[in-house]
N, CA, C and O atoms as a printed pandas DataFrame, in Angstrom:
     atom_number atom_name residue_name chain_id  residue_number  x_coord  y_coord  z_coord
0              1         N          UNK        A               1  -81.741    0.996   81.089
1              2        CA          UNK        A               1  -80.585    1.836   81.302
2              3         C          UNK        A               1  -80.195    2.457   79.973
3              4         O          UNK        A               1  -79.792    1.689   79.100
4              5         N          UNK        A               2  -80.286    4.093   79.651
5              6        CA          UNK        A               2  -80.206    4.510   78.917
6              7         C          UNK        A               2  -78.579    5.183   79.190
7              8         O          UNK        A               2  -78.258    5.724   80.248
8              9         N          UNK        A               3  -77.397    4.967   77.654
9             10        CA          UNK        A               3  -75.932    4.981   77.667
10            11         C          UNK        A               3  -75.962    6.235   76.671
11            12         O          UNK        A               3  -75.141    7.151   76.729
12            13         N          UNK        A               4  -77.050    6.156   75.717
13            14        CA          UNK        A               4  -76.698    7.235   74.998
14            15         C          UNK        A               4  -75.534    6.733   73.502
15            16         O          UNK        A               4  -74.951    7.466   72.703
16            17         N          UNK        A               5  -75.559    5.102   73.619
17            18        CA          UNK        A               5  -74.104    4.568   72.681
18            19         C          UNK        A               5  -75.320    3.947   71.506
19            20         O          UNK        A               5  -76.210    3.150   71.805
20            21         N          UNK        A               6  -75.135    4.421   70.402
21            22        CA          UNK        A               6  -75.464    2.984   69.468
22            23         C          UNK        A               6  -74.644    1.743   69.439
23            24         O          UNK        A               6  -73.492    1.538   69.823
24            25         N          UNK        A               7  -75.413    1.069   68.959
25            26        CA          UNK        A               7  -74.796   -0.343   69.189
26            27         C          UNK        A               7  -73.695   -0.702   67.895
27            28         O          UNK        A               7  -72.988   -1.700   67.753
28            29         N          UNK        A               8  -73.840    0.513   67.016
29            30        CA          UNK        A               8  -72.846    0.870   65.873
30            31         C          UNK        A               8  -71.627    1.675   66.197
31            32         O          UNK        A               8  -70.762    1.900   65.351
32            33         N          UNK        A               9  -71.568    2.114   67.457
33            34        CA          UNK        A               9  -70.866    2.789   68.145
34            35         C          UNK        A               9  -70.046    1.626   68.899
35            36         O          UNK        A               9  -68.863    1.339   68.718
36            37         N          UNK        A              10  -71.107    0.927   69.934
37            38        CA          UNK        A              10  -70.358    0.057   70.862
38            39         C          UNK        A              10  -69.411   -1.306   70.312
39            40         O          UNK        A              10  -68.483   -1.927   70.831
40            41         N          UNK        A              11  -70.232   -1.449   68.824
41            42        CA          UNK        A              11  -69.369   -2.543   67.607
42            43         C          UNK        A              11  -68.010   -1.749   67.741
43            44         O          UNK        A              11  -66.960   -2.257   68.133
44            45         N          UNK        A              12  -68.151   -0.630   67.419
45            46        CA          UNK        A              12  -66.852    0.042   66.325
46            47         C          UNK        A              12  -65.587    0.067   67.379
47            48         O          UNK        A              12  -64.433   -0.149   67.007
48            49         N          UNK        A              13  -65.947    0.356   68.735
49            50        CA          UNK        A              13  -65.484    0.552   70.196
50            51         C          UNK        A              13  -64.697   -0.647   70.247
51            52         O          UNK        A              13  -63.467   -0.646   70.295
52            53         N          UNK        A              14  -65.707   -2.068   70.230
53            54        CA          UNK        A              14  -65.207   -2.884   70.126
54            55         C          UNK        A              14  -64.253   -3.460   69.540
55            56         O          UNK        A              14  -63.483   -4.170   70.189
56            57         N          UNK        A              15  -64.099   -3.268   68.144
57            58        CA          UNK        A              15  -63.202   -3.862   67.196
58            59         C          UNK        A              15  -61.969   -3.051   67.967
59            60         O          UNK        A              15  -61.175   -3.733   68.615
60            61         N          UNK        A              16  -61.764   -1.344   67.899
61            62        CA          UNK        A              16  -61.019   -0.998   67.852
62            63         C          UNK        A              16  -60.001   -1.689   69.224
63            64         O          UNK        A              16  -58.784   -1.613   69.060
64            65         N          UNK        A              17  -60.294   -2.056   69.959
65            66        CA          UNK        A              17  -59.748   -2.403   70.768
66            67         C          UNK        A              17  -59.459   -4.162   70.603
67            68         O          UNK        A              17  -58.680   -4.886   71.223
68            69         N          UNK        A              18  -59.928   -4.313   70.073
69            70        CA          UNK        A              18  -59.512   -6.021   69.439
70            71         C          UNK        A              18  -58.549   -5.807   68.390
71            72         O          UNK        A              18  -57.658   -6.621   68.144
72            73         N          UNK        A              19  -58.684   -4.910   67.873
73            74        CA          UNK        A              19  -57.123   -4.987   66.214
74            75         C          UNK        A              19  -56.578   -3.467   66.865
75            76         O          UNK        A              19  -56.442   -2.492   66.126
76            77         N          UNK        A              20  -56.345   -3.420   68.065
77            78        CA          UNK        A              20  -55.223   -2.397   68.523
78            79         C          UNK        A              20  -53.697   -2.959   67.633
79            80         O          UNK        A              20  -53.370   -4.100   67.307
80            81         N          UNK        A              21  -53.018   -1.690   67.440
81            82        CA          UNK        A              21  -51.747   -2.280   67.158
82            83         C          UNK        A              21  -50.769   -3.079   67.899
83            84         O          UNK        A              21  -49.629   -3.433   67.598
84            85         N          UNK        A              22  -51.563   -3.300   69.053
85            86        CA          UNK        A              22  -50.510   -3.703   70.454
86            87         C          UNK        A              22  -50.775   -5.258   70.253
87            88         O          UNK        A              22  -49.967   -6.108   70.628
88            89         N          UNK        A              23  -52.133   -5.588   69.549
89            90        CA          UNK        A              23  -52.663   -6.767   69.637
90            91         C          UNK        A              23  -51.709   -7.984   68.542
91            92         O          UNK        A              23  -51.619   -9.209   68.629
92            93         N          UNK        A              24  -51.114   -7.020   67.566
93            94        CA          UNK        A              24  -50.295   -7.788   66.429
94            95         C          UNK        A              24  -49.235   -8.015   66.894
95            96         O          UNK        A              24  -48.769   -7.559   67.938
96            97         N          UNK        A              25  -48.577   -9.026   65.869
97            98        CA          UNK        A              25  -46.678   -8.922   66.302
98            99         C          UNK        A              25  -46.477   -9.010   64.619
99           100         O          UNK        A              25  -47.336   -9.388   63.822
100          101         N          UNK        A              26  -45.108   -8.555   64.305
101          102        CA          UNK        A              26  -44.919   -8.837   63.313
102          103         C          UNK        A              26  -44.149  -10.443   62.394
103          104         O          UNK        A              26  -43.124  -11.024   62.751
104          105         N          UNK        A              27  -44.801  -10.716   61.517
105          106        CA          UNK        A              27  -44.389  -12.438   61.182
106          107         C          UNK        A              27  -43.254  -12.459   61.807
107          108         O          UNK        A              27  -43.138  -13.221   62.767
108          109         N          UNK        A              28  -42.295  -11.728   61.451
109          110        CA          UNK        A              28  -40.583  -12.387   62.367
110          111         C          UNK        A              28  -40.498  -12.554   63.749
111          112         O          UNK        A              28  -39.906  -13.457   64.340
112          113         N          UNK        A              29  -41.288  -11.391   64.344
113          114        CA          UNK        A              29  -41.304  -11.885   65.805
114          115         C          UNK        A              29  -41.911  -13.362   66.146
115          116         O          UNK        A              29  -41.299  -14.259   66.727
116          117         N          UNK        A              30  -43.493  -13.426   65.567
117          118        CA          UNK        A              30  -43.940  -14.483   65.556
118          119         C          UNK        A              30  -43.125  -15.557   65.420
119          120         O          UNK        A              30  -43.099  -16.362   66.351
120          121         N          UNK        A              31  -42.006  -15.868   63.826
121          122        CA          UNK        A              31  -41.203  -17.120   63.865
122          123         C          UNK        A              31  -40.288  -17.258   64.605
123          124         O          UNK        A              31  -39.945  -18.386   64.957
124          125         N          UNK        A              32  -39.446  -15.773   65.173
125          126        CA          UNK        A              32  -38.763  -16.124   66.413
126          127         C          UNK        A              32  -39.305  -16.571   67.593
127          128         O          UNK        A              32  -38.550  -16.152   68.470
128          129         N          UNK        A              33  -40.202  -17.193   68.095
129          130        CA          UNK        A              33  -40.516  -17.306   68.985
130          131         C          UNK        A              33  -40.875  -19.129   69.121
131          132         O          UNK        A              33  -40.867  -19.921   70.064
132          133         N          UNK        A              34  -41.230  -19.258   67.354
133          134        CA          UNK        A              34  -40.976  -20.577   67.592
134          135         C          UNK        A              34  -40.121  -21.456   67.695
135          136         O          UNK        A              34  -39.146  -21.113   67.027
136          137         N          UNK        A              35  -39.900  -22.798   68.373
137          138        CA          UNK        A              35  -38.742  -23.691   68.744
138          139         C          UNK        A              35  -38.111  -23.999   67.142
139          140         O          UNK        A              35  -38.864  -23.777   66.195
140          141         N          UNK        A              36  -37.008  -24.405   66.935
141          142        CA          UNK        A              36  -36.530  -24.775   65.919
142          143         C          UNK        A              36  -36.527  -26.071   65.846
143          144         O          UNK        A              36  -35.877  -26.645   66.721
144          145         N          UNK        A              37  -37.131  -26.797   64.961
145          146        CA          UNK        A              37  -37.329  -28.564   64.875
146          147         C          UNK        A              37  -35.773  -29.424   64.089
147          148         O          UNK        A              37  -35.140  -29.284   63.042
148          149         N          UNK        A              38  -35.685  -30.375   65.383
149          150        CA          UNK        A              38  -34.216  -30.972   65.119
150          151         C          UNK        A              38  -34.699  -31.466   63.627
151          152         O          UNK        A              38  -35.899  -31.401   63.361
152          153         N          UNK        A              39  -33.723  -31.982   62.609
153          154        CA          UNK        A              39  -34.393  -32.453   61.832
154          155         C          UNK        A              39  -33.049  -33.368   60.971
155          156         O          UNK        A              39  -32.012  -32.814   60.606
156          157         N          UNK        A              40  -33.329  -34.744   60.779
157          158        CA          UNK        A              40  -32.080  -35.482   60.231
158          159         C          UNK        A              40  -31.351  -35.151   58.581
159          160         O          UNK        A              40  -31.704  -35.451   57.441
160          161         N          UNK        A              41  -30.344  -34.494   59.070
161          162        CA          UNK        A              41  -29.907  -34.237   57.873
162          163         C          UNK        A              41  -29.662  -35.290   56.545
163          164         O          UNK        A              41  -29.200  -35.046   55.431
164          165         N          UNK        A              42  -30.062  -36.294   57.014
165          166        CA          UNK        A              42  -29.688  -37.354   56.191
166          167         C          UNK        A              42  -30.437  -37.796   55.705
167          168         O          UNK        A              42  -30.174  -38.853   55.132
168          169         N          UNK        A              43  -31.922  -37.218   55.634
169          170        CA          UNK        A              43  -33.206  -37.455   54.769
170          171         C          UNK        A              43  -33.208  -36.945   53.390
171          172         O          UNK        A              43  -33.327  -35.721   53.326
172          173         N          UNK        A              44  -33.128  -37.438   52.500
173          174        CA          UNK        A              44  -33.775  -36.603   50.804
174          175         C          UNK        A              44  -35.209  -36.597   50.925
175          176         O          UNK        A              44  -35.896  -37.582   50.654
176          177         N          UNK        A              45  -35.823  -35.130   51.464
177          178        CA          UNK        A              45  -36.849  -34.749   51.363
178          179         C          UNK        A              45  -37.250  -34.814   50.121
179          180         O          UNK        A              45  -38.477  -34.765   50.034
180          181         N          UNK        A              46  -36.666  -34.910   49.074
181          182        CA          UNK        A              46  -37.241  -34.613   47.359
182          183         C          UNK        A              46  -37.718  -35.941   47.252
183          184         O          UNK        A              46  -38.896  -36.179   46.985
184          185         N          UNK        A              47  -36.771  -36.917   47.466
185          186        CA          UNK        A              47  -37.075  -38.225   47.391
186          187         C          UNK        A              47  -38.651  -39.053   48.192
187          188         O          UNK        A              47  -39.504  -39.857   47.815
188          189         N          UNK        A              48  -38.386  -38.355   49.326
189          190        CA          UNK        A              48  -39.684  -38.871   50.131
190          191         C          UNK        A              48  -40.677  -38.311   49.635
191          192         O          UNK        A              48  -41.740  -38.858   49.341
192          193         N          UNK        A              49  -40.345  -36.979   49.487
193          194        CA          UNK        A              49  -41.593  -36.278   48.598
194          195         C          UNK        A              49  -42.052  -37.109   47.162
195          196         O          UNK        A              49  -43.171  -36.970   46.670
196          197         N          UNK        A              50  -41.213  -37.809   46.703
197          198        CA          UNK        A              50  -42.015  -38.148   45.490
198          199         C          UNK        A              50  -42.198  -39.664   45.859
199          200         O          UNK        A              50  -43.322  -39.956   45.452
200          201         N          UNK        A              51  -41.605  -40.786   46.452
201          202        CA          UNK        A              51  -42.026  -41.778   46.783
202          203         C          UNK        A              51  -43.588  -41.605   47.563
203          204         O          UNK        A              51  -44.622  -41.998   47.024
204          205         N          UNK        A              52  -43.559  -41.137   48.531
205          206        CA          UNK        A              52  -44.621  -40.706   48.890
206          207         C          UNK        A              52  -45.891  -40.482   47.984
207          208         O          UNK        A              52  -46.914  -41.166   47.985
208          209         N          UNK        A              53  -45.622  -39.432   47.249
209          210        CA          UNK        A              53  -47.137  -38.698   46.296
210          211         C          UNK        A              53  -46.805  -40.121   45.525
211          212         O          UNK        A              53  -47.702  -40.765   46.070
212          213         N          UNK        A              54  -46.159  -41.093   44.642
213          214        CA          UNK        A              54  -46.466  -42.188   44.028
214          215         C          UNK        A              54  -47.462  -42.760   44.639
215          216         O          UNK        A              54  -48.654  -42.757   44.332
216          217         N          UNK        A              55  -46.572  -43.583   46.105
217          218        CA          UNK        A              55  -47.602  -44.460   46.490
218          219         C          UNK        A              55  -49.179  -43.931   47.076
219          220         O          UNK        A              55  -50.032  -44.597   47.663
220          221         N          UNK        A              56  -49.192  -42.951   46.803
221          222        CA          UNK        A              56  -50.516  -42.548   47.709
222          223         C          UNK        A              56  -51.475  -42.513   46.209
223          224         O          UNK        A              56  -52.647  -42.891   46.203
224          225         N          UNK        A              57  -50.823  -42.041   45.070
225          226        CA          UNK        A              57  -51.649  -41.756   43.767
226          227         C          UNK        A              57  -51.660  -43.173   42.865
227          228         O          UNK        A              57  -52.512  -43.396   42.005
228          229         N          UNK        A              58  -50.355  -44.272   43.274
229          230        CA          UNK        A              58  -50.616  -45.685   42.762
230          231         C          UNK        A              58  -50.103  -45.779   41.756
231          232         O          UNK        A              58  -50.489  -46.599   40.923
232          233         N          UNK        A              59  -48.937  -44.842   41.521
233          234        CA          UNK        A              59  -47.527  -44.677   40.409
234          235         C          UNK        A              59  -46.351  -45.693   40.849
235          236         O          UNK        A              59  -45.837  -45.865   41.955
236          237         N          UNK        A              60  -46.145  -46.200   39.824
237          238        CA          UNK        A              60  -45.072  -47.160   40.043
238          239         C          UNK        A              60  -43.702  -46.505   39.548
239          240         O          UNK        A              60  -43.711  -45.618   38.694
240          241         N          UNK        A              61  -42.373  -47.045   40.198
241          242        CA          UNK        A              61  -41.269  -46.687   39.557
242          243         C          UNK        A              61  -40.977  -47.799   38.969
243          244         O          UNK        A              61  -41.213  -48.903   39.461
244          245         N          UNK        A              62  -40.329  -47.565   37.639
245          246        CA          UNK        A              62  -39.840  -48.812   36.878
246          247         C          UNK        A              62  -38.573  -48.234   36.149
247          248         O          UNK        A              62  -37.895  -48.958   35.420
């Protein structure tokens, strides 16, 4: 079956319709869309953050 398309043609065809602009959203839409994670205000993330990287690297506090 002769189309008359190169297959440099039927690539290019292709993409264009895979990275249409319809196909994106922009990052904000994207993060609006995700759920917002409850999260305990009563954690010191700085703190866990560095207790943490100690014990995993085998730093002691003294």
């Amino acid at each position: 079956m002769k189309n008359n398309l190169t297959l440099s043609k039927m690539a290019e065809d292709y993409l264009k319709t895979v990275v249409s602009k319809n196909a994106f959203e922009t990052l904000t839409e994207l993060l609006d869309k995700l759920d917002i994670p409850k999260i305990d205000e009563d954690i010191d993330f700085k703190k866990q953050y560095y207790e943490e990287r100690a014990e995993k690297y085998g730093f002691k506090k003294e």
